[in-house]
C-alpha positions as CSV (number, residue, x, y, z in Angstrom):
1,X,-0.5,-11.7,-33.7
2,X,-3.5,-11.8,-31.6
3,X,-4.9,-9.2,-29.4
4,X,-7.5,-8.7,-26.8
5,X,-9.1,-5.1,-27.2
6,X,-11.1,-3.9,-24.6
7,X,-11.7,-1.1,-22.2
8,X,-14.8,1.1,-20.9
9,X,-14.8,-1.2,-17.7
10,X,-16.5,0.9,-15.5
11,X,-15.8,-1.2,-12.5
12,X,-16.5,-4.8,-14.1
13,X,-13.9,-6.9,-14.9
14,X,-15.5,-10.7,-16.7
15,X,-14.3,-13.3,-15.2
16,X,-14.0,-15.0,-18.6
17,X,-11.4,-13.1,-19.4
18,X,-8.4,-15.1,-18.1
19,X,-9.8,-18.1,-19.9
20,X,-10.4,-16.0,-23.5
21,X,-6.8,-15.4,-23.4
22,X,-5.7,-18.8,-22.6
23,X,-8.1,-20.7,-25.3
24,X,-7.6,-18.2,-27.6
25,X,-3.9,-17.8,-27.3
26,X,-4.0,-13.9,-27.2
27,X,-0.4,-11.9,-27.2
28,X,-1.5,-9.0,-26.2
29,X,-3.9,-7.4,-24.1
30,X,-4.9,-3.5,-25.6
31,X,-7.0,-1.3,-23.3
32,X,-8.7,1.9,-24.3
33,X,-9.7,3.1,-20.9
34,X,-12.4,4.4,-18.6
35,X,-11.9,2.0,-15.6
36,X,-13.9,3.4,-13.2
37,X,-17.9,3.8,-12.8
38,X,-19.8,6.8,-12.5
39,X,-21.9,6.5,-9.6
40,X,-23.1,9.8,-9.7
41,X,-23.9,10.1,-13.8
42,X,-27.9,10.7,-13.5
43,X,-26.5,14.1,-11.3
44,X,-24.1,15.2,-13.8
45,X,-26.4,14.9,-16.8
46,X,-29.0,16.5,-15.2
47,X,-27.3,19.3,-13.0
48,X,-23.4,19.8,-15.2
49,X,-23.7,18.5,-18.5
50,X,-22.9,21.2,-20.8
51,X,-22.7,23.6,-18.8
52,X,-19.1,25.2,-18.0
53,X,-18.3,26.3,-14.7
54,X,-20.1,24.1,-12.9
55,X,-19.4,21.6,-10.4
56,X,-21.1,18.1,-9.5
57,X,-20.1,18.3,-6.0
58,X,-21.8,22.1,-5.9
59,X,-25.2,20.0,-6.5
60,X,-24.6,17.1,-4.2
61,X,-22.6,18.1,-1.7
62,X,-18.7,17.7,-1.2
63,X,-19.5,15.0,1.1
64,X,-21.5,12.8,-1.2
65,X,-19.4,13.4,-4.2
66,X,-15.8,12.3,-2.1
67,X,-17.9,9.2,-0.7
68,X,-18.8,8.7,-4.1
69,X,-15.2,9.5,-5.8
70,X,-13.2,7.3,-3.6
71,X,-15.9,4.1,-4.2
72,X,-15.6,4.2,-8.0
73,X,-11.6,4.9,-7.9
74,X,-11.5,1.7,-5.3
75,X,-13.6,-0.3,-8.4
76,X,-10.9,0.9,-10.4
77,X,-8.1,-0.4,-8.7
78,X,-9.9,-3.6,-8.6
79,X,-10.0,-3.9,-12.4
80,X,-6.4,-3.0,-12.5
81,X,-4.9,-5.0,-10.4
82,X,-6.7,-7.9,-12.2
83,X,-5.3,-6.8,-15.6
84,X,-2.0,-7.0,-13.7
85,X,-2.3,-10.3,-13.1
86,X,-2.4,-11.7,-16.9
87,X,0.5,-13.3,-17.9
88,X,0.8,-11.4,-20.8
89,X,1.7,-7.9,-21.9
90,X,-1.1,-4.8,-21.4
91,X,-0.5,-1.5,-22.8
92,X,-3.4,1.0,-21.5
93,X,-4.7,4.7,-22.7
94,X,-7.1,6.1,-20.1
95,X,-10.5,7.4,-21.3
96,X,-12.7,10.5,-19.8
97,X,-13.9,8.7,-17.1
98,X,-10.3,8.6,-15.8
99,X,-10.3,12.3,-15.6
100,X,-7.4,13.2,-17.8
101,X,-9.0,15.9,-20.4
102,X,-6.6,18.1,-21.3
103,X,-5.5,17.2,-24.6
104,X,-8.8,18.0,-26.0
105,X,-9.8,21.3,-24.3
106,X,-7.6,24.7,-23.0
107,X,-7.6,24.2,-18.8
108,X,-6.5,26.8,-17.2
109,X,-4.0,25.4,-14.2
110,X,-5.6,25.7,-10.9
111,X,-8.9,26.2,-12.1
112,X,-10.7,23.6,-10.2
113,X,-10.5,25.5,-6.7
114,X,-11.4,22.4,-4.4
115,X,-7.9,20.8,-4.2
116,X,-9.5,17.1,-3.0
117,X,-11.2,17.4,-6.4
118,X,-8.0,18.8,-8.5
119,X,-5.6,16.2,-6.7
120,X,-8.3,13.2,-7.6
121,X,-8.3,14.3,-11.5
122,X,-5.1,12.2,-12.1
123,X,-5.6,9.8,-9.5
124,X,-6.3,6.8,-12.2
125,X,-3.4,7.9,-14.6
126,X,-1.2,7.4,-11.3
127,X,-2.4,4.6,-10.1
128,X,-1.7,2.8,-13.0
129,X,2.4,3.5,-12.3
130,X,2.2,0.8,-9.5
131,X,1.0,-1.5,-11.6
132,X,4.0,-3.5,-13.3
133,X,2.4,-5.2,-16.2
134,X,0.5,-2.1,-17.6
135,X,1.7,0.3,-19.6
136,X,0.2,3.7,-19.9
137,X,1.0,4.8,-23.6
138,X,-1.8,8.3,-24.1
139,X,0.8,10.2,-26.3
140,X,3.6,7.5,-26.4
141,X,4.2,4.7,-27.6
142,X,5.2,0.7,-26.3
143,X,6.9,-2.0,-28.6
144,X,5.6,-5.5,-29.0
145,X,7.7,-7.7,-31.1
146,X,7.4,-6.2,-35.0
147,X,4.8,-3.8,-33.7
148,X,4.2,-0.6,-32.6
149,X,1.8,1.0,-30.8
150,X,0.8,4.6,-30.7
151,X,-1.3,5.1,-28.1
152,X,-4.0,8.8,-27.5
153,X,-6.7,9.4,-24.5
154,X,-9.2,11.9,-26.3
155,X,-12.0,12.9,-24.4
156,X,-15.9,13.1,-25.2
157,X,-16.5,15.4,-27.6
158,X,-14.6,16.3,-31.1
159,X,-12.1,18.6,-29.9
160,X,-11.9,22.9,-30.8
161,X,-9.3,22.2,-33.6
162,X,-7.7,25.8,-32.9
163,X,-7.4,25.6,-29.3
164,X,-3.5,25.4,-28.2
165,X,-4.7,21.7,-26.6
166,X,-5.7,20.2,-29.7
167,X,-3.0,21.9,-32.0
168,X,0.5,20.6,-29.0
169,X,-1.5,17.1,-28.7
170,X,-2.1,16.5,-32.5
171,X,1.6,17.5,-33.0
172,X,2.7,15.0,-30.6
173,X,0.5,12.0,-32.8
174,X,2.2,13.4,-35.9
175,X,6.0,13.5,-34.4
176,X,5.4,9.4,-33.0
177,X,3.8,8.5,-36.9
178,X,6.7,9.9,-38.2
179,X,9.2,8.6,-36.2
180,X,8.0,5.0,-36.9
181,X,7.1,5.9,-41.0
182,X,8.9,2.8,-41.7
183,X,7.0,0.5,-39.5
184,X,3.9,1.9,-40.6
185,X,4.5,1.6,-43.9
186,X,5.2,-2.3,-43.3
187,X,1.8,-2.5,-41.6
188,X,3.3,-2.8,-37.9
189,X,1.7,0.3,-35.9
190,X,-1.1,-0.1,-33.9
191,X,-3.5,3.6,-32.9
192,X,-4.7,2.6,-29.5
193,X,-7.2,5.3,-28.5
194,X,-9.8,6.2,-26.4
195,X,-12.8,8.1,-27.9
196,X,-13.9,6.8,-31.4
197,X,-12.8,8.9,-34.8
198,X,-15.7,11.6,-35.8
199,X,-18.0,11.1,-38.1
200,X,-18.2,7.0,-38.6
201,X,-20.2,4.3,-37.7
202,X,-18.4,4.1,-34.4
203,X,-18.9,7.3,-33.0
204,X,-22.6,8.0,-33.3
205,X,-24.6,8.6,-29.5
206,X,-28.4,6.4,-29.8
207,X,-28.4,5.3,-26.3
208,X,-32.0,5.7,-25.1
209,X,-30.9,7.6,-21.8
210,X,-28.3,10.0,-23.9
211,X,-28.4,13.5,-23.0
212,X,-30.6,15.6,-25.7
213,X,-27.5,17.7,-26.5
214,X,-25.8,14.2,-27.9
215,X,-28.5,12.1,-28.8
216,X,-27.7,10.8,-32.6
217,X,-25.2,13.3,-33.0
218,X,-21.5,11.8,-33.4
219,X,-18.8,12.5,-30.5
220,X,-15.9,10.9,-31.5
221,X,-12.2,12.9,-31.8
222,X,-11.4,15.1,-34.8
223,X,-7.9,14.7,-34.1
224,X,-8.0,10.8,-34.1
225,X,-9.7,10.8,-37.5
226,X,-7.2,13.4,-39.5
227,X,-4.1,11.5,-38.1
228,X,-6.1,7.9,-39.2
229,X,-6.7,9.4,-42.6
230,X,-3.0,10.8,-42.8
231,X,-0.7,8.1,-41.7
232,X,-3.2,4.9,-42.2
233,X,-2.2,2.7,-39.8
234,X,-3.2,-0.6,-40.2
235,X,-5.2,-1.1,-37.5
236,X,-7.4,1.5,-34.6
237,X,-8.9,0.4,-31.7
238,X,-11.3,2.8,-29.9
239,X,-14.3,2.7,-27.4
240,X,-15.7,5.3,-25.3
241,X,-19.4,5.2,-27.0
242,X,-20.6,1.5,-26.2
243,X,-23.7,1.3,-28.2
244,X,-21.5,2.1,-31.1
245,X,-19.3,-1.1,-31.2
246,X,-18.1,-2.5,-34.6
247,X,-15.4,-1.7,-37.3
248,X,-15.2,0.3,-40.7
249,X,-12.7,1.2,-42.8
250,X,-10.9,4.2,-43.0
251,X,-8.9,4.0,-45.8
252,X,-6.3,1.3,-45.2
253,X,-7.2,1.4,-41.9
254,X,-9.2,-0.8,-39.8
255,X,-11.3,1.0,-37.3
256,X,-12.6,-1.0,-34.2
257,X,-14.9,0.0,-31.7
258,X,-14.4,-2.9,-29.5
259,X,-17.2,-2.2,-26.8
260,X,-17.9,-1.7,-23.2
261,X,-16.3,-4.6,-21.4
262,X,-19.3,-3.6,-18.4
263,X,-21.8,-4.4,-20.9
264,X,-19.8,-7.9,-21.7
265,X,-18.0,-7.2,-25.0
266,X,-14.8,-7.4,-26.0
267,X,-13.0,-7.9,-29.5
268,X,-10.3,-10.4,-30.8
269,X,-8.5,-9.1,-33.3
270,X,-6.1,-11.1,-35.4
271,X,-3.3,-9.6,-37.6
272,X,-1.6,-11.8,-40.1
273,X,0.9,-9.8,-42.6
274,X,-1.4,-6.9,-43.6
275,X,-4.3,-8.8,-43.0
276,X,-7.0,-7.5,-40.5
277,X,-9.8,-10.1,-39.0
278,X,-12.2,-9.2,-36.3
279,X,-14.2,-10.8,-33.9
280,X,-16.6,-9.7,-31.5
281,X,-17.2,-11.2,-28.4
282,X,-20.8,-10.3,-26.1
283,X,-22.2,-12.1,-23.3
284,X,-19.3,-11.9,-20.6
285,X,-20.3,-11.6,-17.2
């Protein structure tokens, strides 16, 4: 089987992309997220990073930060409606950038006061429900011939591995793994995720413009890397940190970090009986 891994489009969508799939003769399309830009990032690192209880809009102005909002959630339908259009399977997790974060972190309901902000927060997970040929599988799972995939969001930081977030979400991951023991055992599931597992090669921040809180540290999920190290399935596909792209092993398991799609990479990945091969694609525009 081949696959197309990619994700972290911020808004870009290559237009190779149709043409990778058709010379290439993917089966499968796997997307790890973040579809929208951040137009307003330089405000949030400066003014919010970090810091809880703030809000972006509190700095810019509501104004700016709807105007703002609404033109990176329009980018995001463009790249979604061109996924919809290949002619072959996708099966999507969204990333932090899609605003979904509450698997890695207690939120308290209501807590955002500002309900145009609190109704936006899941505005990518639902827009992705109109689109036919994705499926959204963050805590779920799809089937693909032999295969399975088990797909997680994570968010952009490790996870508080007490909190009652990370202990219901992590229970979820362990209830799918054991439900398809059998299949995994064969080699057939697939750990589609968003952020990268903790402490590897795929997970460490060294972009020149990262935020001194993060700069070489690594971000990736806790979570993701005790259920890798417990179940070993054959093969995880990540993203989130771009500069971070590549694959290691985690035990049995092949670890990708395919990289950002918006910075023109992408990874084909083939899997033939237990066999693993990767190949990195740069350069798409």
């Amino acid at each position: 089987m081949k696959i197309l891994a990619m994700g972290d489009f911020h808004g870009k969508f290559p237009r190779q992309i149709e043409s990778i799939i058709k010379k290439q003769k993917i089966d499968l399309v796997l997307v790890d997220g973040d579809y929208p830009p951040f137009s307003l990032k330089k405000e949030f690192f400066k003014n919010v990073y970090a810091k809880p209880n703030l809000n972006l809009w509190d700095f810019v102005g509501k104004r700016k930060y709807m105007k703002a909002v609404i033109a990176d959630h329009n980018a995001a339908e463009r790249v979604i409606k061109r996924l919809n259009k290949l002619k072959i399977p996708v099966f999507s997790v969204v990333g932090n950038h899609d605003h979904i974060a509450d698997d890695v972190m207690d939120i308290k309901k209501n807590e955002i006061k500002w309900k145009w902000a609190q109704k936006r927060l899941n505005y990518v997970g639902d827009l992705l429900k109109k689109y036919k040929n994705i499926k959204r599988i963050d805590y779920s799972y799809a089937r693909f011939k032999e295969y399975i995939i088990i797909g997680a969001r994570g968010h952009s930081f490790p996870g508080k591995v007490k909190s009652k977030a990370y202990k219901k979400h992590k229970a979820k991951l362990e209830r799918l793994f054991k439900k398809f023991s059998k299949q995994n055992k064969q080699g057939k599931v697939i750990f589609l995720i968003h952020n990268s597992p903790y402490k590897t090669k795929l997970d460490k921040v060294t972009a020149k413009d990262a935020h001194k809180k993060v700069k070489n540290e690594h971000v990736g999920s806790k979570m993701f890397k005790r259920i890798i190290k417990k179940y070993q399935p054959i093969l995880c596909i990540s993203g989130h940190i771009d500069e971070s792209f590549g694959k290691q092993k985690i035990g049995k398991t092949t670890a990708v970090n395919c990289g950002a799609i918006h910075d023109g990479r992408c990874a084909i990945i083939e899997i033939t009986g237990k066999k693993v091969k990767v190949k990195f694609i740069k350069g798409l525009k």
